[in-house]
GUSELO-35589 format. One line per 5 residues: number of its first residue (from 1); for each residue x, y, z of C-alpha. Coordinates in nm, 3 decimals. Example, Ala and Ser with C-alpha at 12.3 -4.5 7.8 and 13.67 -1.06 7.14 Angstrom:
1 = 1.230 -0.450 0.780 ~ 1.367 -0.106 0.714
END
This chain:
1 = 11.702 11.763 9.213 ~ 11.818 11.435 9.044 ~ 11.715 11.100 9.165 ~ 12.015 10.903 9.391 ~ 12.200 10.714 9.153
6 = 12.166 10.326 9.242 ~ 12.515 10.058 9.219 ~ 12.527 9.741 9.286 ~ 12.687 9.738 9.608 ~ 12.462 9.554 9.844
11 = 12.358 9.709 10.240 ~ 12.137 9.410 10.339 ~ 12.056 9.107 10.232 ~ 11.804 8.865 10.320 ~ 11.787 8.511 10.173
16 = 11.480 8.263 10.228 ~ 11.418 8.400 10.562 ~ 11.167 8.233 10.750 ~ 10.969 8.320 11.061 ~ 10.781 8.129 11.219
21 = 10.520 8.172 11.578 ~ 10.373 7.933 11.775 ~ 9.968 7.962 11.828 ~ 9.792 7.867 12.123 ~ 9.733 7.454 12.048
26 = 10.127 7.445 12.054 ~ 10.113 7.452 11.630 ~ 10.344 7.630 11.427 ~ 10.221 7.883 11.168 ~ 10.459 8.056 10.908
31 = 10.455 8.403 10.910 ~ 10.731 8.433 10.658 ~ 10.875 8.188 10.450 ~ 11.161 8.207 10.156 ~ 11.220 8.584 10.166
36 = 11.466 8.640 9.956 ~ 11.542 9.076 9.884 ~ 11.865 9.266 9.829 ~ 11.895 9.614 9.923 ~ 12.134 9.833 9.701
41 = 12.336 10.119 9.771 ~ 12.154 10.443 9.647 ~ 11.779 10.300 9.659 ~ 11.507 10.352 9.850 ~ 11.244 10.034 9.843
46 = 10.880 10.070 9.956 ~ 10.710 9.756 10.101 ~ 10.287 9.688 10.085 ~ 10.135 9.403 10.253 ~ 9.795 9.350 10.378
51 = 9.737 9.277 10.735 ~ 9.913 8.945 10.818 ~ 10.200 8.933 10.544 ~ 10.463 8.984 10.817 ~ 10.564 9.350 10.674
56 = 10.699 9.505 11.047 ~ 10.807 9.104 11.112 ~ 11.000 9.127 10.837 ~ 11.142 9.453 10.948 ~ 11.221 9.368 11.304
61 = 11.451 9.072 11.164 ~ 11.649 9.330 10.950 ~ 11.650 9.561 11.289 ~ 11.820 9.273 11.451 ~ 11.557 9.319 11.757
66 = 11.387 8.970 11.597 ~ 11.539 8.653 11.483 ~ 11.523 8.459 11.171 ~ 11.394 8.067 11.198 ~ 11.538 7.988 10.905
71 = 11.754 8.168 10.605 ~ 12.051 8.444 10.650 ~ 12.063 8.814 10.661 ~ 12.321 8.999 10.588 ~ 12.440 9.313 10.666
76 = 12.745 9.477 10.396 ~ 12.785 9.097 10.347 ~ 12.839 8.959 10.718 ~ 12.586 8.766 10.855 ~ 12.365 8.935 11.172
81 = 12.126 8.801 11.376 ~ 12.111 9.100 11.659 ~ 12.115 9.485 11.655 ~ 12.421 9.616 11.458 ~ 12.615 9.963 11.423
86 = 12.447 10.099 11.076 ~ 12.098 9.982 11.110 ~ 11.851 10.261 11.265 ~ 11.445 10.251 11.284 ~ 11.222 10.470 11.286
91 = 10.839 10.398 11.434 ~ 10.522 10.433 11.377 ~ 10.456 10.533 11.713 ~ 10.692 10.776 11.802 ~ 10.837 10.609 12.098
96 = 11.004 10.846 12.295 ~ 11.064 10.843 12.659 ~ 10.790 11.165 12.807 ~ 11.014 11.233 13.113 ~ 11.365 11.297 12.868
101 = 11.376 11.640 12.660 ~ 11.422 11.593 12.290 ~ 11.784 11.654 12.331 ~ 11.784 11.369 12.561 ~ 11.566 11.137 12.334
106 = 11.812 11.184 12.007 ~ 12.112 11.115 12.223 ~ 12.007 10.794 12.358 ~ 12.082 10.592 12.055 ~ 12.475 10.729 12.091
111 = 12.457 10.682 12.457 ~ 12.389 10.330 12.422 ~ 12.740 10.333 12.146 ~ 12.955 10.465 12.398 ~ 13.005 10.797 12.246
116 = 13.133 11.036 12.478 ~ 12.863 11.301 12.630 ~ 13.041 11.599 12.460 ~ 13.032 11.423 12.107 ~ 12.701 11.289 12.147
121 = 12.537 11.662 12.260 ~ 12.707 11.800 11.927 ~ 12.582 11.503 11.684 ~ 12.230 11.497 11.868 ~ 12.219 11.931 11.778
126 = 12.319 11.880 11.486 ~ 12.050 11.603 11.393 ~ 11.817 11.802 11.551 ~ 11.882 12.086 11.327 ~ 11.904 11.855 11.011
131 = 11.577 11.779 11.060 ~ 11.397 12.142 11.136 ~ 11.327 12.120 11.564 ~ 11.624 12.359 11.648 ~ 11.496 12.586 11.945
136 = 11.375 12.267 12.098 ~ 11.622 12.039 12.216 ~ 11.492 12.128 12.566 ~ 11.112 12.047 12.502 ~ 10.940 11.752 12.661
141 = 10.755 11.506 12.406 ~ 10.384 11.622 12.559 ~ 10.484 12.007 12.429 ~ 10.507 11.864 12.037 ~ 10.253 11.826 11.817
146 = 10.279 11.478 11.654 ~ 10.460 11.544 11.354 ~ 10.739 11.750 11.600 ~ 10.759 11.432 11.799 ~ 10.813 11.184 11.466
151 = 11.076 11.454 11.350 ~ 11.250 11.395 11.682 ~ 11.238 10.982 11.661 ~ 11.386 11.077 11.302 ~ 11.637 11.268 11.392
156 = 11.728 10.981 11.708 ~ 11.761 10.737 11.422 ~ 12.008 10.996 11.177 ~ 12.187 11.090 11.503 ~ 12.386 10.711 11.472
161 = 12.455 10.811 11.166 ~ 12.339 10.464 10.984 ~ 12.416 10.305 10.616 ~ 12.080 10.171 10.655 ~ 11.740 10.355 10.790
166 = 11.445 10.135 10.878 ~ 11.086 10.350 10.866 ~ 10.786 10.122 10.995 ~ 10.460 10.342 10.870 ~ 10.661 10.645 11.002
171 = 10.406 10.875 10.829 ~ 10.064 10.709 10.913 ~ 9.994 10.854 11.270 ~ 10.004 11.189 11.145 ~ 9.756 11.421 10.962
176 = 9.752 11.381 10.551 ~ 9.936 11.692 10.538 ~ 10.203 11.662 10.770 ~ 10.268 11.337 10.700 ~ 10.349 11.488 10.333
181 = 10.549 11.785 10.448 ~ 10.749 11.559 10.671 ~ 10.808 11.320 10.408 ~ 10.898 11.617 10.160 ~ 11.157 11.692 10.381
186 = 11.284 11.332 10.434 ~ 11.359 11.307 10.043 ~ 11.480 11.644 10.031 ~ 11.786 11.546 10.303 ~ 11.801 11.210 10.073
191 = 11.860 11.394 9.749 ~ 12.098 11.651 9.895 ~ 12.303 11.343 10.047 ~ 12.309 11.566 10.370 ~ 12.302 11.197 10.592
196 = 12.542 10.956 10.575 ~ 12.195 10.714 10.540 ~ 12.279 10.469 10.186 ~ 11.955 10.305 10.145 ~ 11.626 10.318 10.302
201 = 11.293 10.099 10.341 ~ 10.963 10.194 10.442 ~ 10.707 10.014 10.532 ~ 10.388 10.163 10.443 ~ 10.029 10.125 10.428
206 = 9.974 10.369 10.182 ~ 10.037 10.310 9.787 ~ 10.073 10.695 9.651 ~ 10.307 10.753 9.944 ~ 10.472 10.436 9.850
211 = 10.513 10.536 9.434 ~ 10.578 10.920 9.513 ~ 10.922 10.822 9.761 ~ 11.068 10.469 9.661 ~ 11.293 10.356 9.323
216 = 11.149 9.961 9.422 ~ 10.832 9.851 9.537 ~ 10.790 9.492 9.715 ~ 10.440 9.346 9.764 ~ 10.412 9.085 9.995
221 = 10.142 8.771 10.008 ~ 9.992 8.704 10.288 ~ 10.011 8.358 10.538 ~ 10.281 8.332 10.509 ~ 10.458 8.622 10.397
226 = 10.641 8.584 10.065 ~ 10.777 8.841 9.809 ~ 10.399 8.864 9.553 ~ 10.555 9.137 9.324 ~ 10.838 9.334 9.244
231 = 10.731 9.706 9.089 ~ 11.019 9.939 8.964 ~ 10.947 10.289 8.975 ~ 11.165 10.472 8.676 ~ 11.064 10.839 8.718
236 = 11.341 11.071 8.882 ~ 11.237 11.281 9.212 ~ 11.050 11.513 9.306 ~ 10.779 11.341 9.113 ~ 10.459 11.524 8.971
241 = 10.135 11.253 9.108 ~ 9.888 11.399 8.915 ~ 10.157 11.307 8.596 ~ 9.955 11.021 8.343 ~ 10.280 10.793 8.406
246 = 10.265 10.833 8.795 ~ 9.891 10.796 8.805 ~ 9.897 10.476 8.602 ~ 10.160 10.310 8.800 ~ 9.937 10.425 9.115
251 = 9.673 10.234 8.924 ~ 9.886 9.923 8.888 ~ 10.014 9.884 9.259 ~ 9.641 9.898 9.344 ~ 9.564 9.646 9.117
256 = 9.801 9.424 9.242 ~ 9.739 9.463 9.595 ~ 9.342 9.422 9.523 ~ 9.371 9.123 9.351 ~ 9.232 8.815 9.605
261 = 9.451 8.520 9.669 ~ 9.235 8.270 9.689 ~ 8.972 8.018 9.520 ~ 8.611 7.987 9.534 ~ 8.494 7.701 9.753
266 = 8.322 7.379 9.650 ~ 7.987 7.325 9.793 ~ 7.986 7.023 9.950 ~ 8.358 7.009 9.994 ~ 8.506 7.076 10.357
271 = 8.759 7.359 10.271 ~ 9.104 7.327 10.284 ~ 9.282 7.462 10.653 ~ 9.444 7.720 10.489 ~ 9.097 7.843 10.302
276 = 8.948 7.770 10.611 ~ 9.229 8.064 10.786 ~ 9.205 8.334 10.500 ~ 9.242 8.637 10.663 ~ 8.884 8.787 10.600
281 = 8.923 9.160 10.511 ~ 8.860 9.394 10.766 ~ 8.534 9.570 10.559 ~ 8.179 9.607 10.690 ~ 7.855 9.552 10.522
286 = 7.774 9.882 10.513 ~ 8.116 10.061 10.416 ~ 8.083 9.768 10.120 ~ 7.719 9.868 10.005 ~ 7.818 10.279 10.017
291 = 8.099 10.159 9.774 ~ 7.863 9.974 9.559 ~ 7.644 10.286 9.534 ~ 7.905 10.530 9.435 ~ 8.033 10.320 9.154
296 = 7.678 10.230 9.038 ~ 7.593 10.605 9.046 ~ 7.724 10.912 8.784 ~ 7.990 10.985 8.743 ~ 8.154 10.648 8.753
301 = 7.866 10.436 8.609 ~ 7.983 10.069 8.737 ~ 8.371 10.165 8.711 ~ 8.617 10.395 8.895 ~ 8.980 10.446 8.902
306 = 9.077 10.324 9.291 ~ 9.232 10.629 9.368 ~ 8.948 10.880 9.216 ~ 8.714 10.680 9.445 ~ 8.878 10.667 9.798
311 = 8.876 11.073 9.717 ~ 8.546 11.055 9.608 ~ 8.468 10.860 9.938 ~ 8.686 11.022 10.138 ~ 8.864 10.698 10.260
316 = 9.201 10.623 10.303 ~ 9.416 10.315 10.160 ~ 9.351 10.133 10.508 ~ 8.946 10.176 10.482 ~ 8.917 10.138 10.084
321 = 9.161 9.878 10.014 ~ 8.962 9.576 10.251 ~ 8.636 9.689 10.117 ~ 8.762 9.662 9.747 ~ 8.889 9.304 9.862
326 = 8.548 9.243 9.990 ~ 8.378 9.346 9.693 ~ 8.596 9.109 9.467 ~ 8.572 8.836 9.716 ~ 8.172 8.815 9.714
331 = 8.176 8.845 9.322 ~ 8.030 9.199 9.355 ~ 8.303 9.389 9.184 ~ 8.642 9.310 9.009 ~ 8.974 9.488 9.028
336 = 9.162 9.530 8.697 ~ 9.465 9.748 8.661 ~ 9.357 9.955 8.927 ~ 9.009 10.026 8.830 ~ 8.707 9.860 9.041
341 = 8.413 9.779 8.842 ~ 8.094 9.637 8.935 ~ 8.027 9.285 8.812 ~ 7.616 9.201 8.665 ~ 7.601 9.005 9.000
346 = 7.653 9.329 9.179 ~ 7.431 9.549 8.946 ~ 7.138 9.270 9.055 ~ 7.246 9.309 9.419 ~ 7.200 9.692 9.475
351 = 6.890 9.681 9.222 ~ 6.772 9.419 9.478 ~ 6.518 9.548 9.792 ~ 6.698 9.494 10.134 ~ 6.552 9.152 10.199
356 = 6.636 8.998 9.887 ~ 6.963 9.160 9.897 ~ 7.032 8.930 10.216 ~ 6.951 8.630 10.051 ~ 7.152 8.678 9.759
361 = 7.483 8.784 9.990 ~ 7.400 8.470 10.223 ~ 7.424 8.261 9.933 ~ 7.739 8.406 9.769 ~ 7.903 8.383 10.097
366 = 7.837 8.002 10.136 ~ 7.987 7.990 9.810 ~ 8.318 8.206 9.842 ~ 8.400 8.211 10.177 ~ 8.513 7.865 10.350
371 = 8.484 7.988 10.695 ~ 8.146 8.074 10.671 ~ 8.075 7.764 10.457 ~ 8.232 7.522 10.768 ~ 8.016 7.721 10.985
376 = 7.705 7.651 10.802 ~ 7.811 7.266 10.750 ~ 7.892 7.204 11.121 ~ 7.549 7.369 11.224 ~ 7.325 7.164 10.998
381 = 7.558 6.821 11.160 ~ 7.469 6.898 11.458 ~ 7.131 6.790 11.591 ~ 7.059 7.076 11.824 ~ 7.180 7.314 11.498
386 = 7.414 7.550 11.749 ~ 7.776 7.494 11.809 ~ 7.978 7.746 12.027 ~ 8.183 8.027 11.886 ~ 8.494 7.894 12.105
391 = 8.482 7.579 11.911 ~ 8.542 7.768 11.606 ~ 8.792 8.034 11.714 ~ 8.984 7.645 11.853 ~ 9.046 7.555 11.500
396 = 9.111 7.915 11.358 ~ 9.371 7.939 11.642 ~ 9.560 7.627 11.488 ~ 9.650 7.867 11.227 ~ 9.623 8.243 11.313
401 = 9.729 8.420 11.651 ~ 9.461 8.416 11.864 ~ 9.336 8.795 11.829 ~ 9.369 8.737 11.499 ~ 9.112 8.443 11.516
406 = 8.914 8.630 11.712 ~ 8.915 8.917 11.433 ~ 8.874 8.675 11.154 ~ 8.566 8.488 11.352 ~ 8.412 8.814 11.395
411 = 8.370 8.957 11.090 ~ 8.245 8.597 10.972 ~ 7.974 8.596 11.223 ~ 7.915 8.961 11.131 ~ 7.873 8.875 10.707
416 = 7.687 8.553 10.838 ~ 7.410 8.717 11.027 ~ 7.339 8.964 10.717 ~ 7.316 8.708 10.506 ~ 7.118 8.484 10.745
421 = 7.317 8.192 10.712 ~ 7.332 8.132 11.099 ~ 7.273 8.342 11.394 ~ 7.488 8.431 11.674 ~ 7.368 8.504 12.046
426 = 7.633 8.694 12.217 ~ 7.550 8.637 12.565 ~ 7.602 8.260 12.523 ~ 7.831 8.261 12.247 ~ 7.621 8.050 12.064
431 = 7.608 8.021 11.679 ~ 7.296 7.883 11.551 ~ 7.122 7.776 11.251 ~ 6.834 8.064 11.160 ~ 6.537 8.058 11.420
436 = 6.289 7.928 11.110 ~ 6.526 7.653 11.031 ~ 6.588 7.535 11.366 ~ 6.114 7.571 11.415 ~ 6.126 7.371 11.028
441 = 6.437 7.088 11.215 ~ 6.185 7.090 11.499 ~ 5.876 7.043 11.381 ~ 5.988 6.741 11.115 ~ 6.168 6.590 11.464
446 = 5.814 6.593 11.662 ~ 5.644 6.463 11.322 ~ 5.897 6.178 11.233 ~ 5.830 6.089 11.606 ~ 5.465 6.096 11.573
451 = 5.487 5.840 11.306 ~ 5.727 5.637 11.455 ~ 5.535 5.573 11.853 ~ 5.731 5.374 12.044
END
C-alpha cells in the first residue's frame, strides 16, 4: 500500500501557544510556551516528550477541552478555543461508560451532535464494523479484553466522522502485541482512506511505535514545553523495522530524546531555580547499575545500540529511556546517535567495591545535580545539620506541581542516601547531614567550647 500523499492544506494550527498553571505558593509555572506546529492534510505526526513537556497538555488545547494562555489555534483556519465538529480523541484509558453496551458507548459522541437515533445506530454499526467488534455492539465494557475496549473508544472517535483524530498513548495500556495488531489495523483503515479522518497525531511514549506509524516526528523540551526537534520520516508504509534505514532513524530519535538538557553545577555556586526544578529522571540506583553491567559485559563491551539493549534488558521505552538519562546525567555513560556507551568514569565505578562505589556517586551527584547540591549546602548552614523535607518540597513547589515536587524530592533523597551525602529519617521527615558528620560537627562544638570557658 502507498504512503498518504501529504498537500499543503492545513487541519490545525497552533501558533506560540502558551499554557500556563498555577502551583501551590500562588506562582505561575509555564508548562508550554511558543508552540508553534502546523498539521497538513494527508500526514500523520508522532509527538515524544519526557514526563513534564506538556505532550497530553498540548493535546487537550487542540481537543478544545483546555484553553490556551497565550497564542491561537486554529482549526481549517478559524480560530477555536472549545470542542469543535472535526476534532475526535482517542485515550489512553479507554474511558467508556461500564453500565452502556458498546453500541451505546460509540453513539454517544453523535448523541451529543444531535444526530437523530436512527442515523446515529447505523453510523455507530458501521464504525463498529470498520474497526473489527461486529457481533458486539451489545457487550458491556467488563466482557472485553483491553484491546476490544480501545477498539471501541476508536471506533466512538471515527463514528463523528472527524478531519482530525487526536490519539493520547492509545496503544500503551495494552500488551506489546496487541498494541501492534491494533495499530496495524489503524494504518491499514488510514492507507485504504476507508475514514473520512485527514490527519492524525499521536502522542506516544514509545519511539519505534512512533517511526513505524508517523510521516513527522515532534520532540518536545521539557519546563516548559517547546518544539526540541523536528524528525521527518521519508520511508513509505508498511515499513520493514528491522530495515538499516528504519533502524538508524530509530537510533537517532533515541539519541535525541537521551540527550540531557541541562549544565553541570558549580560547586560553590547556589544553582539557578530552574536547575534547582530539573525534573530528575524517574530511574533507580539499581535499574541504573544492571544497565551499567550489561553494557560493560560481552557482547556490548562499554557500547550498545538503545534499542538492542532495552531487548537485551527486557525494558520498555518508559523504564530504559530515564535510566539512560540517569546514566548521562551522573557522567556514567553518554548517548550518541542512539548508542549508550560507558564513559572511563563509569568503567572506574562498576570496577569499584560497593563502598567506594558510594563515595564516588555521592560526589558526582554534588557535582551534577543542583537539587542535591542545595540540599547538601543548606544542611552544612544549618547548625543542627537537619532541615525538614517540607522546607524543600516549599521551594520545589514554586516551580513544579506539587506531586511532581514530591516525585522530584524523592528520588533526590533516594540518590542522596546512596551516595551518603545526607540522610533522611522518614518518620520525622528530617534530612540530615551523615550521622559521622553530624558526631565530627559535635565533637569540634564541645571542644571549641572547652577552650573557650565562659
Amino acid at each position: 500500500m502507498a504512503t498518504t500523499g501529504t498537500n499543503s492544506e492545513s487541519v490545525i494550527e497552533l501558533r506560540g501557544v502558551s499554557k500556563i498553571f498555577r502551583t501551590a505558593d500562588h506562582t505561575d509555572r509555564a508548562v508550554l510556551e511558543g508552540v508553534d506546529l502546523n498539521l497538513r492534510q494527508g500526514e500523520i505526526v508522532a509527538m515524544l516528550g519526557k514526563s513534564g513537556s506538556g505532550k497530553s497538555t498540548l493535546l487537550r488545547i487542540m481537543a478544545g477541552l483546555v484553553r490556551a494562555d497565550r497564542g491561537q489555534v486554529l482549526f481549517r483556519g478559524r480560530e477555536y478555543t472549545g470542542p469543535v465538529q472535526g476534532i475526535a480523541m482517542v485515550f489512553q484509558s479507554f474511558a467508556l461508560f461500564p453500565w452502556l453496551t458498546v453500541q451505546q458507548n460509540v453513539e454517544l459522541g453523535l448523541e451529543a451532535q444531535g444526530v437523530p437515533k436512527a442515523e446515529r445506530e447505523e453510523r455507530a454499526e458501521l464504525a463498529i464494523d470498520l474497526i473489527g467488534l461486529s457481533g458486539f455492539n451489545s457487550a458491556l465494557p467488563r466482557e472485553l479484553s483491553g484491546g476490544m475496549r480501545q477498539r471501541v473508544g476508536i471506533a466512538r472517535a471515527l463514528v463523528t466522522e472527524p478531519d482530525l483524530l487526536l490519539m493520547d498513548e492509545a496503544f500503551s495500556a495494552l500488551d506489546v502485541l496487541t498494541g501492534e495488531n491494533l495499530r496495524d489495523e489503524m494504518l491499514d483503515l488510514w492507507e485504504d482512506r476507508r475514514t473520512n479522518i485527514k490527519s492524525i497525531l499521536i502522542v506516544s511514549h514509545n519511539i519505534e511505535e512512533a517511526v513505524m506509524m508517523a510521516d513527522r516526528i515532534v520532540i518536545l523540551s521539557s519546563d516548559p514545553g517547546r518544539i526540541r526537534a523536528e524528525v521527518r520520516v521519508p520511508f513509505p508504509r508498511p515499513r520493514n523495522r528491522d530495515s538499516a534505514a528504519v533502524r538508524n532513524l530509530i537510533d537517532e530519535v533515541y539519541g535525541l530524546m537521551t540527550s540531557p538538557q541541562r549544565v553541570g553545577v558549580h560547586l560553590g555556586v547556589e544553582p539557578a531555580a530552574e536547575q534547582l526544578a530539573y525534573r530528575l529522571p524517574d530511574a533507580e540506583i539499581g535499574q541504573m547499575e544492571a544497565i551499567l553491567d550489561l553494557l560493560v559485559e560481552a557482547p556490548f563491551n562499554g557500547r550498545a545500540d538503545l534499542p538492542h539493549l532495552a531487548e537485551e534488558a527486557g525494558v520498555t521505552d518508559d523504564d530504559l529511556l530515564p535510566a539512560c538519562e540517569a546514566l548521562s546525567l551522573l557522567q556514567l555513560a553518554t548517548i550518541e546517535r542512539g548508542d549508550i556507551i560507558v564513559t572511563p568514569f563509569g568503567k572506574t565505578y562498576m570496577e569499584t567495591e560497593p563502598p567506594e562505589r558510594k563515595v564516588l556517586f555521592g560526589q558526582k551527584l554534588l557535582e551534577r545535580v543542583a537539587l542535591a547540591a542545595h540540599i547538601r549546602a543548606e544542611l552544612e548552614a544549618n547548625e543542627d545539620g537537619e532541615i525538614r523535607e517540607e522546607h524543600v518540597l516549599r521551594e520545589l513547589e514554586a516551580y513544579l506541581k506539587p506531586e511532581e515536587a514530591e516525585r522530584v524530592l524523592k528520588i533526590g533523597i533516594e540518590w542522596g542516601r546512596y551516595g551518603e551525602v545526607y540522610e533522611y529519617v522518614y518518620n520525622t521527615g528530617m534530612l540530615t547531614l551523615p550521622r559521622e558528620e553530624r558526631e565530627e560537627r559535635e565533637e569540634r562544638e564541645a571542644q571549641e567550647g572547652g577552650d573557650n570557658p565562659g
